[in-house]
C-alpha positions in Angstrom: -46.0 12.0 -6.3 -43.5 14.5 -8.1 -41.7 15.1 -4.7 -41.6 10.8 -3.5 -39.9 10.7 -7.4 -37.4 13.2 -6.6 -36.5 11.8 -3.1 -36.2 8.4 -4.8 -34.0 9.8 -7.4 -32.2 11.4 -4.6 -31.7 8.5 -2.6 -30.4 6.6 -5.9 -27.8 9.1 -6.6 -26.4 9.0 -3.2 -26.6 5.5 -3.6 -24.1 5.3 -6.5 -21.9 8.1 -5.2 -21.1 5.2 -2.2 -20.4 2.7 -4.6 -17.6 4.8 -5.5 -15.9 4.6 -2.3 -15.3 0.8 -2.2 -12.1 -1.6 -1.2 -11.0 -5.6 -1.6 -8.4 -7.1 0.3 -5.3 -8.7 -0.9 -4.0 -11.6 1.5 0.1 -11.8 1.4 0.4 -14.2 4.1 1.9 -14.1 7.6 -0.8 -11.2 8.5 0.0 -8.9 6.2 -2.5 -7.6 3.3 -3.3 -4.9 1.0 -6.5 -3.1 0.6 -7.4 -1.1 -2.5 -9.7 1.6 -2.1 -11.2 3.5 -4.7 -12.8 6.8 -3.6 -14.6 9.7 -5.5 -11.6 12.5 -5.5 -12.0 16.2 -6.6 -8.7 16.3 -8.0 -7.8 13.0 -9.2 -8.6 12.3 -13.5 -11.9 11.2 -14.0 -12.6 12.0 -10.2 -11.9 8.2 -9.3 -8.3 7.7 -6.8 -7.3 4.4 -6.5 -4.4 3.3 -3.5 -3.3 0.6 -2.3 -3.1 0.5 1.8 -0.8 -1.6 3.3 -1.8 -3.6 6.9 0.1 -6.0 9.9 -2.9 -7.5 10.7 -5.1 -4.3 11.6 -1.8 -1.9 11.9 -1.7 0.4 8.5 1.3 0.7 7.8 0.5 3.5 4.5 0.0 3.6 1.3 2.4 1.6 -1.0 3.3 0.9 -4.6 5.5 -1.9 -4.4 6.0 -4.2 -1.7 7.8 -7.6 -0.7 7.2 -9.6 2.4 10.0 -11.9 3.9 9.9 -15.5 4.1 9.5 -15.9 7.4 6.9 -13.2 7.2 8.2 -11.0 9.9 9.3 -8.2 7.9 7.9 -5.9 5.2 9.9 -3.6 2.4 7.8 -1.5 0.6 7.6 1.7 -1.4 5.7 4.8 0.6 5.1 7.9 -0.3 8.5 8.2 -2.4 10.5 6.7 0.5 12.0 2.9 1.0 10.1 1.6 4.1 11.0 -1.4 6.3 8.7 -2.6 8.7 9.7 -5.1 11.3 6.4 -7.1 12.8 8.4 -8.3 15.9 8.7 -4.6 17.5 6.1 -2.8 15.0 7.9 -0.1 14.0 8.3 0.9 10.2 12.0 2.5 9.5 12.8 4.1 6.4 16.1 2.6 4.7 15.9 5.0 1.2 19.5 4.6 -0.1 20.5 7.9 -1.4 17.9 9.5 -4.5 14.8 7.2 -4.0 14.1 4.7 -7.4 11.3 2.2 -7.1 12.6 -0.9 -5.9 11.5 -3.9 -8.7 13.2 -7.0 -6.7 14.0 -8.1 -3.2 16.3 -11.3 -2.3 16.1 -11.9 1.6 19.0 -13.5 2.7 20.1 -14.5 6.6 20.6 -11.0 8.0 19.9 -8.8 5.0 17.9 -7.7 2.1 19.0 -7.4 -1.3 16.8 -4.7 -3.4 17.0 -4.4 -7.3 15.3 -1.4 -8.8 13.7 -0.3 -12.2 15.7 3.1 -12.9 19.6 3.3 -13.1 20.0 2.9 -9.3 22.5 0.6 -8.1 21.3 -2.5 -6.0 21.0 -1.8 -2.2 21.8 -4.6 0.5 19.6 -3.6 3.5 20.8 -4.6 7.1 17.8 -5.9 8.6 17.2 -5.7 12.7 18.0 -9.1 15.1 
C-alpha cells in the first residue's frame, strides 16, 4: 500500500511539473499569431519563463516583444532578440531592418511603400522601405 501511495504521489508531482509547460494562442489576423509559453526554467526568477513566439500560419518566425502586422496583413515588424525584424509573407523570409543602436519600437504607421516606426527611448523615428 506504502509503495501504490508513493507512485501516486509520484505520478501527481510529474503531473503538475507539465502544467508548468503550457501555451495560449493569440490570433492577430491575416495568419499571423502569437503563442505564449510558459515553461519551468532553471535560471529564470521563480523558475517560471514566460515568451511570446511569433507564427505565419505554422512558420515561427521567433520570439518577440513587440510586434505590428500591416493592413493588408502581408507583412510583420517585430522586435526579436534585440534586433528590428521584418517579415514579408509573400516570399517568407524575415530581414532585419535595426536602424543604427536597437530601441524598442512603441508605434508603426504603414503607409503605401513604407513603414514609419516610433520608439519608447530617445531614438529618432525610422521610415522602413518595405519590399514590392
Amino acid at each position: 500500500m506504502r509503495r501504490r501511495c508513493s507512485l501516486l504521489a509520484v505520478l501527481v508531482l510529474i503531473c503538475a511539473l507539465s502544467g508548468l509547460a503550457s501555451s495560449a494562442d493569440e490570433q492577430l489576423g491575416h495568419g499571423f499569431h502569437t503563442k505564449h509559453v510558459v515553461e519551468a526554467s532553471s535560471t529564470a526568477f521563480e523558475a517560471v519563463a514566460h515568451y511570446e513566439v511569433l507564427y505565419f500560419k505554422t512558420q515561427r518566425l521567433g520570439y518577440v516583444g513587440e510586434r505590428f502586422i500591416s493592413p493588408s496583413g502581408r507583412f510583420a515588424l517585430f522586435e526579436g532578440m534585440g534586433k528590428l525584424l521584418l517579415f514579408d509573407s509573400r516570399s517568407g523570409k524575415t530581414e532585419d531592418v535595426t536602424d543604427g543602436k536597437f530601441a524598442v519600437p512603441a508605434a508603426a504607421k504603414w503607409q503605401p511603400g513604407s513603414v514609419l516606426v516610433k520608439y519608447y527611448e530617445n531614438h529618432p523615428p525610422s521610415k522602413i522601405k518595405l519590399p514590392r
